[in-house]
Backbone bond lengths (Angstrom), bond angles and torsions (degrees), N, CA, C in turn:
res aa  C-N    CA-C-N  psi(-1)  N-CA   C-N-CA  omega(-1)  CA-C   N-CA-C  phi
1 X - - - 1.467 - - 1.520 109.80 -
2 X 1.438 115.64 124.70 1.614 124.83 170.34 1.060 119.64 -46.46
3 X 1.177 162.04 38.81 1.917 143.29 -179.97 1.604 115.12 -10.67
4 X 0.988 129.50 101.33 1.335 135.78 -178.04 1.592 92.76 -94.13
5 X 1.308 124.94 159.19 1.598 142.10 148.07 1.254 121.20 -124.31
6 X 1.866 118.95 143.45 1.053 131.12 -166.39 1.558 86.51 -68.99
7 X 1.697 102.14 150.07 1.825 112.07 171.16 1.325 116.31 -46.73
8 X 1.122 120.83 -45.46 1.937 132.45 -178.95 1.132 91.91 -55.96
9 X 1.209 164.14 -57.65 1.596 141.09 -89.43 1.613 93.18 -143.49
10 X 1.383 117.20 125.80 1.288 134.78 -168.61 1.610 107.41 -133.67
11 X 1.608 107.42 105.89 1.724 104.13 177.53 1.669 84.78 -96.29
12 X 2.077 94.08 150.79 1.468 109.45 36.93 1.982 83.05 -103.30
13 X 1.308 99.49 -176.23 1.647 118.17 155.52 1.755 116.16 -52.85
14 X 1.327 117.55 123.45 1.168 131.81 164.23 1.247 124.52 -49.68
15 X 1.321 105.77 98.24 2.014 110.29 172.07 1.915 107.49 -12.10
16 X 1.026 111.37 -29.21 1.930 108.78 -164.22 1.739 93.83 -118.61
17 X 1.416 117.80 11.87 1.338 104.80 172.05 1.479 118.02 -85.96
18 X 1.387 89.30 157.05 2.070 101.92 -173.34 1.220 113.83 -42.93
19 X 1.603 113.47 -40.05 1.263 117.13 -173.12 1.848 131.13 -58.11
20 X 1.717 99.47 -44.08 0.986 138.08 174.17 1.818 101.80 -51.59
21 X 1.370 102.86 -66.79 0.965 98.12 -151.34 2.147 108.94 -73.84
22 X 1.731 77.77 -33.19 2.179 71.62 156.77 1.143 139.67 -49.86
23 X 1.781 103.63 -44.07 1.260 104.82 177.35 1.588 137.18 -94.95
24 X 1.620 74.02 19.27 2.265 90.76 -178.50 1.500 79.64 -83.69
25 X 1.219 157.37 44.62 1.319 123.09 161.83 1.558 80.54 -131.90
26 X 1.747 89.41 132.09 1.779 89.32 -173.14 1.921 100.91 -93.62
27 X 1.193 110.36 -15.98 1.250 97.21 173.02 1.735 116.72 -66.89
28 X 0.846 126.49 15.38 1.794 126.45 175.57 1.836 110.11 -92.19
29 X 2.036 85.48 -12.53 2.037 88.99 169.54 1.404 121.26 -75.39
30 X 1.490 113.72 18.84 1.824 131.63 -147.86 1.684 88.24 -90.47
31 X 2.087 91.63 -43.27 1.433 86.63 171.38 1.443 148.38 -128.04
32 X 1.542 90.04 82.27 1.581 120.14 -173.60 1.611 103.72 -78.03
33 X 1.609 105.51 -27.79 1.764 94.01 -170.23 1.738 95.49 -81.86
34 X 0.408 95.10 -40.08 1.703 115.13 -178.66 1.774 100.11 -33.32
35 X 1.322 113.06 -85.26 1.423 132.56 -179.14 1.544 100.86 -50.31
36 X 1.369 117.48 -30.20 1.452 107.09 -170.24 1.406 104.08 -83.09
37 X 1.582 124.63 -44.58 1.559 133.54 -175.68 1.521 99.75 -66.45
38 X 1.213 122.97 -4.35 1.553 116.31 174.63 1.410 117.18 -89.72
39 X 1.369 102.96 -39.03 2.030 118.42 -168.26 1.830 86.10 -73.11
40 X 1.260 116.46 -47.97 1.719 119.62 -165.54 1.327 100.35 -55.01
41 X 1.113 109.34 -51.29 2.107 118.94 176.23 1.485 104.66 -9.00
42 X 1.647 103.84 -63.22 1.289 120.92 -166.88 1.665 108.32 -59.96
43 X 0.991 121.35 129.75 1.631 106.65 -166.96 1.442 98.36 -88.92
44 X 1.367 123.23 -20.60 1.635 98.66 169.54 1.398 111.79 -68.38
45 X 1.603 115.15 -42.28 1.745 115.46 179.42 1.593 106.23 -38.88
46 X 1.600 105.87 -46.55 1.412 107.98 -161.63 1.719 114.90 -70.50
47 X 1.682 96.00 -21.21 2.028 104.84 -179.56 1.113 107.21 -66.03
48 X 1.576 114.16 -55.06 1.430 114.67 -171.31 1.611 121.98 -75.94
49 X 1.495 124.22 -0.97 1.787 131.49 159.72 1.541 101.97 -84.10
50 X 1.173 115.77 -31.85 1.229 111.93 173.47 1.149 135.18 -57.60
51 X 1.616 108.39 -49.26 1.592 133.55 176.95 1.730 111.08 -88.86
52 X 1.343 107.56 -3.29 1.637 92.85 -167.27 1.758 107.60 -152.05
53 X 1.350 114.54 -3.50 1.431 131.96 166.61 1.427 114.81 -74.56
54 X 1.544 131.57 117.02 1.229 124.20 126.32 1.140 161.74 -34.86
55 X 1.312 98.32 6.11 2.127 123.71 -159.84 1.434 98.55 -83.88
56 X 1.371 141.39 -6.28 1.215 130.78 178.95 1.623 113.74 -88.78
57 X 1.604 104.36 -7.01 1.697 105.65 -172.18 1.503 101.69 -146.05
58 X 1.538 112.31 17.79 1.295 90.33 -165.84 1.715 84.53 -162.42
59 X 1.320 121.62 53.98 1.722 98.15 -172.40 1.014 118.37 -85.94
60 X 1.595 135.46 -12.34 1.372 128.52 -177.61 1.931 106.97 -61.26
61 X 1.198 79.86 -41.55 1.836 88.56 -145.70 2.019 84.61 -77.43
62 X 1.259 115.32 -18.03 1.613 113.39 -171.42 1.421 103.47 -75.58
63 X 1.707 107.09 -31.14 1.353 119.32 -161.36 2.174 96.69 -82.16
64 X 1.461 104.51 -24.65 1.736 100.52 175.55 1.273 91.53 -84.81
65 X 1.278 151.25 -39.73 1.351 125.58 -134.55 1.989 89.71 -103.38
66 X 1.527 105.53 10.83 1.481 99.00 169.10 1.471 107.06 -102.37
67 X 1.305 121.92 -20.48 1.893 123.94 -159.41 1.186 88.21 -119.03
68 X 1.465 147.33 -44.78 1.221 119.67 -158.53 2.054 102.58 -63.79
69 X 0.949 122.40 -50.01 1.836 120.87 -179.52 1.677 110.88 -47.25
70 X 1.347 123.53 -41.83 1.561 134.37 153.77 1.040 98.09 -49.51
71 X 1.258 150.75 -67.44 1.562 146.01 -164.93 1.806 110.31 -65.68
72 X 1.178 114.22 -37.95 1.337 123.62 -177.80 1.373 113.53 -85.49
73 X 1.768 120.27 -16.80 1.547 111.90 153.69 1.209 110.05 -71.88
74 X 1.224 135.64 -73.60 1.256 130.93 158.31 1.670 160.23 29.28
75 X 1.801 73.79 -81.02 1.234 102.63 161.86 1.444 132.16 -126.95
76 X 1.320 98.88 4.65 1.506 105.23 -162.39 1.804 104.78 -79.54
77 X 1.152 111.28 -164.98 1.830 109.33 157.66 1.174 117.25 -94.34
78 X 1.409 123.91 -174.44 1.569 119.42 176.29 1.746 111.82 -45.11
79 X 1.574 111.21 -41.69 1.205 92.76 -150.34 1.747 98.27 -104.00
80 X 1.346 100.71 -5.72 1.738 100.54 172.31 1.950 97.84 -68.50
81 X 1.190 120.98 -54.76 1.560 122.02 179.77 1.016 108.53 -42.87
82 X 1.326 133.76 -70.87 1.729 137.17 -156.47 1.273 92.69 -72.30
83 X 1.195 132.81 -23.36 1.743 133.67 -164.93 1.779 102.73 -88.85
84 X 1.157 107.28 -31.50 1.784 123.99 -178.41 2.016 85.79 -71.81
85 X 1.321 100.38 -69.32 1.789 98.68 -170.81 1.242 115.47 -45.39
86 X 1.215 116.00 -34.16 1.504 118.10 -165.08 1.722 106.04 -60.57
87 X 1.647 92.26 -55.52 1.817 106.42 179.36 1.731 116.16 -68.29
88 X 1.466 107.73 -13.20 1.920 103.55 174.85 1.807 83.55 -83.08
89 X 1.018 149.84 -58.08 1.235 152.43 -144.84 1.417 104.25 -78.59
90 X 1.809 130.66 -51.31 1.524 113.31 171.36 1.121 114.05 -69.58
91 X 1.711 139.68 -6.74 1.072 127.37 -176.85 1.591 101.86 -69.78
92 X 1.282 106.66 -43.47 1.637 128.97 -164.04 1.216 101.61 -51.36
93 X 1.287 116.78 -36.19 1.455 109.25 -177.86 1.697 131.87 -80.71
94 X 1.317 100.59 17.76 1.609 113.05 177.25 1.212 114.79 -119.98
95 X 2.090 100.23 -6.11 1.652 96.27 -177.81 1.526 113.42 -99.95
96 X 0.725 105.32 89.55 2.090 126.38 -175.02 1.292 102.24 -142.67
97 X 1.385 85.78 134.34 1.725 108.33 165.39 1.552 116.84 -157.41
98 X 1.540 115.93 -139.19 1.521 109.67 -173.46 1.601 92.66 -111.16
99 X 2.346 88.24 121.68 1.413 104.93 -179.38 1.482 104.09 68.07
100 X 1.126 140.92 46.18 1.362 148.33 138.08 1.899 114.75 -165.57
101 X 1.508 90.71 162.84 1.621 100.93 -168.53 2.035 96.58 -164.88
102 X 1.358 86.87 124.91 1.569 92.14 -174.87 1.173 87.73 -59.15
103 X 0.988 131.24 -79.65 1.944 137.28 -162.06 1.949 111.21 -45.47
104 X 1.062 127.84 -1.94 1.536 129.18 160.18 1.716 90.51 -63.15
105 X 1.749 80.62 119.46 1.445 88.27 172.39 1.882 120.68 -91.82
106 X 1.325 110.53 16.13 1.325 100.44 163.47 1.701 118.24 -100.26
107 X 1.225 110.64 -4.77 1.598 139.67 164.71 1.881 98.87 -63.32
108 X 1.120 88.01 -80.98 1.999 100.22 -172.93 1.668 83.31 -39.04
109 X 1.370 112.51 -72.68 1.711 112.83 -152.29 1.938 110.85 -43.97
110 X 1.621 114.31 -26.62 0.933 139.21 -152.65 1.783 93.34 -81.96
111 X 1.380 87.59 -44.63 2.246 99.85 -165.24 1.707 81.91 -76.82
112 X 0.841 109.94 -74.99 1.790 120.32 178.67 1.770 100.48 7.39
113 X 1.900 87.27 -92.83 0.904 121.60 -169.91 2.138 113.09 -35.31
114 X 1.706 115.63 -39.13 1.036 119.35 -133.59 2.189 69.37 -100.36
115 X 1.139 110.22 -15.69 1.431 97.30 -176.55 1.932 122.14 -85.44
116 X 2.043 85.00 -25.60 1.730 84.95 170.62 1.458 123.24 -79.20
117 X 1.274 92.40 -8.93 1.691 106.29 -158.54 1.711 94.48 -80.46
118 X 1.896 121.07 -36.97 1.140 110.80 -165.43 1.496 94.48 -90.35
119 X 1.485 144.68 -34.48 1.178 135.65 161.74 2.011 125.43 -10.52
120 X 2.004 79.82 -70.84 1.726 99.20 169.13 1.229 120.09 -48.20
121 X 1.712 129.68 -45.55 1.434 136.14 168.94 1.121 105.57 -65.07
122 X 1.311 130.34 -60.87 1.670 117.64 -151.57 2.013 100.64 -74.06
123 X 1.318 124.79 -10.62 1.326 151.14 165.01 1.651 106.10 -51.72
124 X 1.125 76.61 -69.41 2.012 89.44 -177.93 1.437 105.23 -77.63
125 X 0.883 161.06 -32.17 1.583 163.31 -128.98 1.745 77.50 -116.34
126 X 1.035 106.04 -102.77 1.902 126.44 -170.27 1.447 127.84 -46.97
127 X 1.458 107.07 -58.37 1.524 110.87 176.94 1.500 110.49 -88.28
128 X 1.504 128.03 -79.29 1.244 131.09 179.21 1.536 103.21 -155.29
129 X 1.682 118.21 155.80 1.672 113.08 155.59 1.664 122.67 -47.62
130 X 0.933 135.55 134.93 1.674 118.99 -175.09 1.947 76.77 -96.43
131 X 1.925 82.20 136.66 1.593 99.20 160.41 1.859 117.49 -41.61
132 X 1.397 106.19 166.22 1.918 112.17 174.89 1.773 95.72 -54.40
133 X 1.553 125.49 -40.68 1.363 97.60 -154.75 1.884 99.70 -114.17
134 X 1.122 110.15 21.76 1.059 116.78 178.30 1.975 97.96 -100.81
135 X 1.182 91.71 -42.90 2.147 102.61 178.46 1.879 87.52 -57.18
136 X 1.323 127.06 -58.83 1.623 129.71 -141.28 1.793 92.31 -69.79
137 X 1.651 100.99 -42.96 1.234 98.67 -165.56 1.681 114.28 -68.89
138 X 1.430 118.31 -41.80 1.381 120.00 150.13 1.574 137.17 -44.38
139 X 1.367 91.41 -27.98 1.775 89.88 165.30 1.339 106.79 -93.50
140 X 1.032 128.63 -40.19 2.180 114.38 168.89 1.843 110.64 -35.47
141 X 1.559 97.53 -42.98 1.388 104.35 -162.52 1.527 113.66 -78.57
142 X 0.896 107.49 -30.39 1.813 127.06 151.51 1.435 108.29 -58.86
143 X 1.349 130.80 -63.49 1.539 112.94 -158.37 1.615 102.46 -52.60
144 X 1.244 127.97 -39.94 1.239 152.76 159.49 1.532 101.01 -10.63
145 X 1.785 105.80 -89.09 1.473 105.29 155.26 1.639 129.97 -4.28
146 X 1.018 99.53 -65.06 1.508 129.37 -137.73 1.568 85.87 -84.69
147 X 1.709 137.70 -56.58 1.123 128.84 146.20 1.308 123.83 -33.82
148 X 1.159 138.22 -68.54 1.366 141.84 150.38 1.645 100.19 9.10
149 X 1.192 88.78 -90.29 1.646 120.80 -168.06 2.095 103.25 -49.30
150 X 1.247 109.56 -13.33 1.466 113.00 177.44 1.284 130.74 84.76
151 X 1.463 103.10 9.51 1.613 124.53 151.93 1.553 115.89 -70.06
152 X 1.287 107.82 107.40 1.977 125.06 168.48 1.137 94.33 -33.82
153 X 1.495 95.05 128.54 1.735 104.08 163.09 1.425 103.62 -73.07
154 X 1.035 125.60 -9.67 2.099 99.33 -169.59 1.863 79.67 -107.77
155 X 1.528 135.96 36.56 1.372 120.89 147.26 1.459 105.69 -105.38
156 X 1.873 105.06 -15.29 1.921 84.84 -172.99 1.521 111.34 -69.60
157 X 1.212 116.42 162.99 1.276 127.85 -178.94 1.781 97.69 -70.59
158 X 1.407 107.32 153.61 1.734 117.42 -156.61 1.534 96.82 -75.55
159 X 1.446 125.81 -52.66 1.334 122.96 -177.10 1.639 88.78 -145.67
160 X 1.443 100.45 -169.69 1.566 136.27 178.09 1.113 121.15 -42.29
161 X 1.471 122.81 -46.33 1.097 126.58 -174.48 1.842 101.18 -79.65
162 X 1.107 106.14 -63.24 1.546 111.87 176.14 1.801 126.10 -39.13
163 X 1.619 89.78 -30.24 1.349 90.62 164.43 1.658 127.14 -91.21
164 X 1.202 122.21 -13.85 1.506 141.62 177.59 1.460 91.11 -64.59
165 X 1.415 120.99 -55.86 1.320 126.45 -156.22 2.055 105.07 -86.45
166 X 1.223 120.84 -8.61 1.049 139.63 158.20 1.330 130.29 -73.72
167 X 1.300 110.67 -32.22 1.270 130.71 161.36 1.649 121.44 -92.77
168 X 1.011 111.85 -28.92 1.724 116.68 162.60 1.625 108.14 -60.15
169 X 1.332 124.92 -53.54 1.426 143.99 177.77 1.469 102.55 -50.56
170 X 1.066 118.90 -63.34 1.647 120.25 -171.84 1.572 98.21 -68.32
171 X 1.373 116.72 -59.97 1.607 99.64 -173.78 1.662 115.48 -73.40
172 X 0.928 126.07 34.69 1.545 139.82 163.17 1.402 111.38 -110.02
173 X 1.621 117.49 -29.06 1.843 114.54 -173.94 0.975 92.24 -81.61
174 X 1.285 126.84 -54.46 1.730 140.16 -146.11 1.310 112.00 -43.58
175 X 1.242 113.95 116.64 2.034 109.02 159.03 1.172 93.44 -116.07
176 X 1.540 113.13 123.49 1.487 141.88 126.12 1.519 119.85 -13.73
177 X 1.162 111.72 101.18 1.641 120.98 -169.59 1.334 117.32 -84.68
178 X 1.200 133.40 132.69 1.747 122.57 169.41 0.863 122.89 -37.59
179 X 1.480 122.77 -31.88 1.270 129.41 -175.95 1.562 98.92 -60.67
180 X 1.415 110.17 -63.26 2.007 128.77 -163.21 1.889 88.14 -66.02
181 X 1.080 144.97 -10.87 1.394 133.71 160.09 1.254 118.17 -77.93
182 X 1.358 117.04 -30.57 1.615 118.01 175.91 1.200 102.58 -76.54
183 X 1.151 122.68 -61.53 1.991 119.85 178.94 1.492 109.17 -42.49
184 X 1.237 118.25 -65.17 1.465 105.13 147.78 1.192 155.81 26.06
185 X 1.919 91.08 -109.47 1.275 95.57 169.10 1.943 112.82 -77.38
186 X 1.373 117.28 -11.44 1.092 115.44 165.36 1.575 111.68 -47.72
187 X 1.871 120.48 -70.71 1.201 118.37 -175.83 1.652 119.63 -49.09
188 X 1.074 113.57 -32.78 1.935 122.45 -164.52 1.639 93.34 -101.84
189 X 1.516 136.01 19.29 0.836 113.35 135.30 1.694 163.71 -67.49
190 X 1.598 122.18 108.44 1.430 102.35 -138.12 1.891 85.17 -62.46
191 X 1.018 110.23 144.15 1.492 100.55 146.00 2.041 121.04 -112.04
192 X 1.427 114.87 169.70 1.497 105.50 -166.54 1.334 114.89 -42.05
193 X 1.427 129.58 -56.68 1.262 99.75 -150.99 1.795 99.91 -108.43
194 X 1.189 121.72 27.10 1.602 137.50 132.28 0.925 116.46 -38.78
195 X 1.723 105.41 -91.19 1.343 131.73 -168.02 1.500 117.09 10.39
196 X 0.995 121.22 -57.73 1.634 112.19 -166.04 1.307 93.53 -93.10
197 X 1.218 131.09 28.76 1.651 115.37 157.41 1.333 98.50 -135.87
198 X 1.023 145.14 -22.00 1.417 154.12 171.73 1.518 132.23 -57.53
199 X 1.881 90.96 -37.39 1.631 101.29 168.32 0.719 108.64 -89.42
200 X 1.549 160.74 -18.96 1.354 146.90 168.90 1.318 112.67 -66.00
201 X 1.437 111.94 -40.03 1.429 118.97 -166.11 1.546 96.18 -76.51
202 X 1.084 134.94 -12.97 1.307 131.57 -160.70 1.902 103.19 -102.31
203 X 1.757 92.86 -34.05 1.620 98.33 167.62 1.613 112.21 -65.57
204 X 1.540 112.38 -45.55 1.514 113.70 -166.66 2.195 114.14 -59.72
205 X 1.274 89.33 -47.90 1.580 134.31 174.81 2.139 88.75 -34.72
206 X 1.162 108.48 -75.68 1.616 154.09 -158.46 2.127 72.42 -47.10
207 X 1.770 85.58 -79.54 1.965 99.54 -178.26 0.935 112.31 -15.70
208 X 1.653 113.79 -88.09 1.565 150.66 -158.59 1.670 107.91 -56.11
209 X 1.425 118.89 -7.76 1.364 95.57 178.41 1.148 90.30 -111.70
210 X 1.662 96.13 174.80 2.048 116.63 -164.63 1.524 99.39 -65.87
211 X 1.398 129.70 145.61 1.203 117.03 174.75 1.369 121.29 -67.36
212 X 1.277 139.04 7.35 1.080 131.97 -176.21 1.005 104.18 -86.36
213 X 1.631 111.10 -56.73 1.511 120.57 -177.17 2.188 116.51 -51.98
214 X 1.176 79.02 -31.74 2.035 97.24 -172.09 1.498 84.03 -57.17
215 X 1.290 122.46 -49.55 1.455 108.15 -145.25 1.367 110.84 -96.77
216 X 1.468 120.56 -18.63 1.638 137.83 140.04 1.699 109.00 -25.49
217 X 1.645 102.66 -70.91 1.680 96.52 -176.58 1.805 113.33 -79.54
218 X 1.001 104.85 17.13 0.990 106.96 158.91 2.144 114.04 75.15
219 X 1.554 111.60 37.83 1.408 102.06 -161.61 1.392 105.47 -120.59
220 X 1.121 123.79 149.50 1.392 108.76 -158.30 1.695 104.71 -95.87
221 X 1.464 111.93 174.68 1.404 130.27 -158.78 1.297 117.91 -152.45
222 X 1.143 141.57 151.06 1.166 140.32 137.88 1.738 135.00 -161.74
223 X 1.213 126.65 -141.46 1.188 112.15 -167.90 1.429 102.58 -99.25
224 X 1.605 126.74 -25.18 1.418 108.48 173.97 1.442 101.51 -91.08
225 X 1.367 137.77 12.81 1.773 123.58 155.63 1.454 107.91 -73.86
226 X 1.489 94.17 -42.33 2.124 88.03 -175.00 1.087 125.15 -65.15
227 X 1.464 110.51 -29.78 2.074 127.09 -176.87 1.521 83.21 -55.53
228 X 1.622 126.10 -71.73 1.098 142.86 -131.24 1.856 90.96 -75.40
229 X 1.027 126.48 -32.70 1.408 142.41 -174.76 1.484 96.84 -84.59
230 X 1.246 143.25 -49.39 1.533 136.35 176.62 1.697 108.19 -76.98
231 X 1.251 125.88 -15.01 1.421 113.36 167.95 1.618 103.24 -91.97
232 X 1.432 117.26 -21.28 1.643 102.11 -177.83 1.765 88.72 -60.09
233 X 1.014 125.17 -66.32 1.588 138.77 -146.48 1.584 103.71 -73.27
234 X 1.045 132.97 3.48 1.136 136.02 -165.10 1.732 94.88 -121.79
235 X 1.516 120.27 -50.02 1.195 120.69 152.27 1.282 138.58 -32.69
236 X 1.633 101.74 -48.36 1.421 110.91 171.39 1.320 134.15 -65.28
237 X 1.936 101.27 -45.34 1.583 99.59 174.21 1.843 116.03 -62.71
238 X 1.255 79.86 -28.52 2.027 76.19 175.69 1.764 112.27 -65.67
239 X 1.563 115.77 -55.97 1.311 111.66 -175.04 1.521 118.48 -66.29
240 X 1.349 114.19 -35.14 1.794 113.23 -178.69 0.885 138.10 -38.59
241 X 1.453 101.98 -47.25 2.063 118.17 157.08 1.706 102.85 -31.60
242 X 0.889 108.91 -57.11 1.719 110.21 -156.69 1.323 90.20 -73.00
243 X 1.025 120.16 -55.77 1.935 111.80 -166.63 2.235 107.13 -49.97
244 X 1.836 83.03 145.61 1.532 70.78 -158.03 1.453 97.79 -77.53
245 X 1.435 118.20 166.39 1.587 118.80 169.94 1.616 135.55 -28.96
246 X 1.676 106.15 -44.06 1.681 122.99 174.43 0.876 90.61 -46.67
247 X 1.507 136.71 -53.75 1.452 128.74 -123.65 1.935 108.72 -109.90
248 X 1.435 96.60 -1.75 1.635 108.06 -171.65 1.650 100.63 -102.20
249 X 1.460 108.71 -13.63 1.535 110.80 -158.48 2.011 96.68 -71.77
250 X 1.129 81.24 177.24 1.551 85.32 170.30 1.703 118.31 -97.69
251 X 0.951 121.57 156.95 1.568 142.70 -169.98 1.858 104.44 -40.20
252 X 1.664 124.58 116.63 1.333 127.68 -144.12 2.110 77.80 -80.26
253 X 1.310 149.02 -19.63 1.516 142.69 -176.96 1.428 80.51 -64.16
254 X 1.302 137.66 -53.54 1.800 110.76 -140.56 1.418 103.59 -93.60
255 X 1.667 121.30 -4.40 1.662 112.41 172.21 1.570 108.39 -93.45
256 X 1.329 99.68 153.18 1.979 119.59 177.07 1.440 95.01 -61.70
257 X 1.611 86.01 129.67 1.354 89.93 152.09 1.547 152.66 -54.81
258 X 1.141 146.03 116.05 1.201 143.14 177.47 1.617 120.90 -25.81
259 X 1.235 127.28 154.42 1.630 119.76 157.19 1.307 91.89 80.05
């Protein structure tokens, strides 16, 4: 598949761009289960992880070989980005089967969509709300992405609002497939020597998705998880300021190399 770019749009990303600066906060990787239990929703998303994912024997290295190419548009240079797109896009082309096709671009728009959307939350929840033109300017810098990634620009949604309401729409059709509960509960399984990082992540994970969808996969909830979930996040935006920058960035394996 070709990667085309809109005429305006010049990689790499600007040291002071929106994008950049969202995704220097490595705690927003909190919500990876999140974005993933959303794309699975989709029962074709969920056929083709099923039929063509390694995540049942191999999740660390499944979980880099999904963020490090996001990290290398990003952050990479011109030719680390287009070089990251090139490899999300030939993979894409082996993931087809019956009633799904990585390359359906309302699929891509769908994964796209379910990764800016958890960015914006785990943003507002942990670090801070981003101002109206600080959100607009991060979603330009995303649609960007989102071309990249081989989603039609005349399918992304026009601005912010259009996409909120795009994403309200889809997580209202969506039924949660048996299939997308086994992958699931496959991924959020603690196993032993997990365990103490697995159950939290599996509580936070549980939070962060829309309740409709939570209660689709079937995970439980209630009012002393959310208290306990609004003082973690309420904690955080207060303490983060103080933590120094090194230490907020995200993990030095998932950024491109320099030079």
């Amino acid at each position: 598949m070709v990667v085309r770019l809109a005429p305006a749009f010049r990689l790499p990303f600007a040291d002071d761009s929106a994008i950049r600066r969202v995704h220097g906060e490595g705690i927003l990787l909190l919500g990876g289960g999140r974005a993933l239990l959303m794309q699975i929703a989709h029962p074709s998303v969920a056929r083709g992880v099923a039929e063509h994912s390694s995540f049942r024997h191999d999740r660390l290295q499944r979980l880099l070989r999904t963020l490090r190419p996001i990290f290398a548009i990003v952050y990479g240079s011109r030719d680390q980005a287009m070089a990251a797109a090139r490899s999300i896009n030939r993979t894409h082309d082996y993931v087809r089967g019956e009633g799904y096709d990585a390359h359906d671009p309302e699929l891509l728009l769908w994964v796209w969509a379910t990764l800016f959307d958890t960015a914006l939350e785990l943003h507002r929840l942990f670090v801070r709300p981003l101002a109206a033109y600080e959100k607009d300017a991060y979603y330009r810098d995303f649609q960007h992405v989102g071309e990249l990634l081989g989603v039609p620009s005349w399918l992304l949604p026009s601005d912010i609002e259009a996409f909120a309401a795009y994403v309200q729409s889809r997580v209202t059709s969506l039924q949660v497939s048996d299939e997308a509960r086994r992958i699931a509960g496959h991924i959020l399984r603690p196993l032993p020597p997990q365990w103490a990082v697995m159950w939290p992540l599996r509580q936070l994970t549980s939070g962060l998705l829309p309740p409709l969808l939570r209660d689709q996969y079937g995970l439980t909830w209630g009012t002393k998880r959310q208290c306990a979930l609004d003082v973690t996040a309420a904690l955080s935006r207060r303490l983060l300021p103080f933590v120094p920058r090194s230490l907020r960035q995200p993990p030095a394996l998932l950024m491109p190399r320099s030079g």
